[in-house]
C-alpha positions in Angstrom: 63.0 20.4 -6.5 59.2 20.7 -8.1 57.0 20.7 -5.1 54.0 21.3 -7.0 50.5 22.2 -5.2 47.2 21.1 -4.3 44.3 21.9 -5.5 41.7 23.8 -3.1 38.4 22.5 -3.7 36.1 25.6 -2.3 33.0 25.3 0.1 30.5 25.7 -2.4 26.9 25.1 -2.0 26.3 22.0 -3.3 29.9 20.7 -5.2 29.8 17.2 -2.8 27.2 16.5 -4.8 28.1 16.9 -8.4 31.2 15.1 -9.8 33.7 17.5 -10.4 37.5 17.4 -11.0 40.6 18.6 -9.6 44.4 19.0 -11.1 44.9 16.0 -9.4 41.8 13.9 -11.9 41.3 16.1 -14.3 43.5 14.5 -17.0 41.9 10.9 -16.5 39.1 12.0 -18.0 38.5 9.8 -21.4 37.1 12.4 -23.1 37.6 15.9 -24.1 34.9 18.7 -22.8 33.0 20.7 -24.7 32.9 23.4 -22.6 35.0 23.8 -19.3 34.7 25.8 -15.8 37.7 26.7 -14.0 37.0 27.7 -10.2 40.4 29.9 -9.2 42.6 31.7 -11.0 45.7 30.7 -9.6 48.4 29.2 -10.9 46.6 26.0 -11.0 43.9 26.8 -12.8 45.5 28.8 -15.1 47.7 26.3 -16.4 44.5 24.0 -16.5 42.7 27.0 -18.5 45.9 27.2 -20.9 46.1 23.5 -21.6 42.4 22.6 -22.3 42.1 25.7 -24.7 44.7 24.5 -26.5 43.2 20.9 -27.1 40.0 22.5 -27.9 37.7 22.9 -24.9 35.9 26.4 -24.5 37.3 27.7 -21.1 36.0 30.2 -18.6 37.5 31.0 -15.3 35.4 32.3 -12.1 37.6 34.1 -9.8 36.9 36.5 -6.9 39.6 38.4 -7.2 40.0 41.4 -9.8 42.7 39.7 -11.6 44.6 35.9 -11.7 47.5 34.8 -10.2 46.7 37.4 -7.0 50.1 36.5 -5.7 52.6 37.4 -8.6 53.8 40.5 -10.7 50.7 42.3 -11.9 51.9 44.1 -15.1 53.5 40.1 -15.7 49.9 38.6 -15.3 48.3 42.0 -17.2 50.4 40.1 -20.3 49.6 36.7 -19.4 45.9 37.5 -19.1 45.9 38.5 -22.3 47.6 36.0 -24.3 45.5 33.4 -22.4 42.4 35.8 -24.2 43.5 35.7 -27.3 44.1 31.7 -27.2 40.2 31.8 -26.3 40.3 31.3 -22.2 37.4 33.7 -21.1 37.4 35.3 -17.1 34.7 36.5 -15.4 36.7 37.9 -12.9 34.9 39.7 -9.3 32.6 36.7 -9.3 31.7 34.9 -6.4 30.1 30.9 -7.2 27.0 30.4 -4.5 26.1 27.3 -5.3 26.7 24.7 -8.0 
């Protein structure tokens, strides 16, 4: 049974009023990014950060934590990390978004 998740959308200064997407709209877009910012570096978004590197976009994930995926295996996500690097996803990792 896939029970998948829902995305947590984060009470940022000022996202209500910009249009920004979720897992859940993110691939109705019509159009492919340029440039991409991922809020969270759970599993969500770093399957989000995976797949739009890999169709082209230049992706950077925010997180507040020192490291992705908080919750699993860190040597696991220590490997992980690092092949998302060398596909071109770039962290800034111990960063906290204010305001948008």
């Amino acid at each position: 049974i896939a029970t998948g998740a829902k995305a947590f959308v984060p009470p940022i200064d000022g996202i209500q009023d910009v249009d920004y997407l979720t897992n859940e709209s993110l691939f109705e877009i019509e159009e492919l990014p340029k440039e991409l910012l991922i809020i969270g570096g759970g599993p969500i978004g770093t399957e989000m950060s995976q797949a739009f590197v890999n169709l082209g976009s230049e992706v950077t994930v925010i997180d507040m934590a020192d490291r992705i995926m908080t919750n699993d295996d860190p040597e696991l996500v220590e490997i992980l990390q690092g092949e998302l690097e060398k596909q071109g996803v770039k962290y800034e990792l111990g960063a906290a978004v204010k305001r948008v």
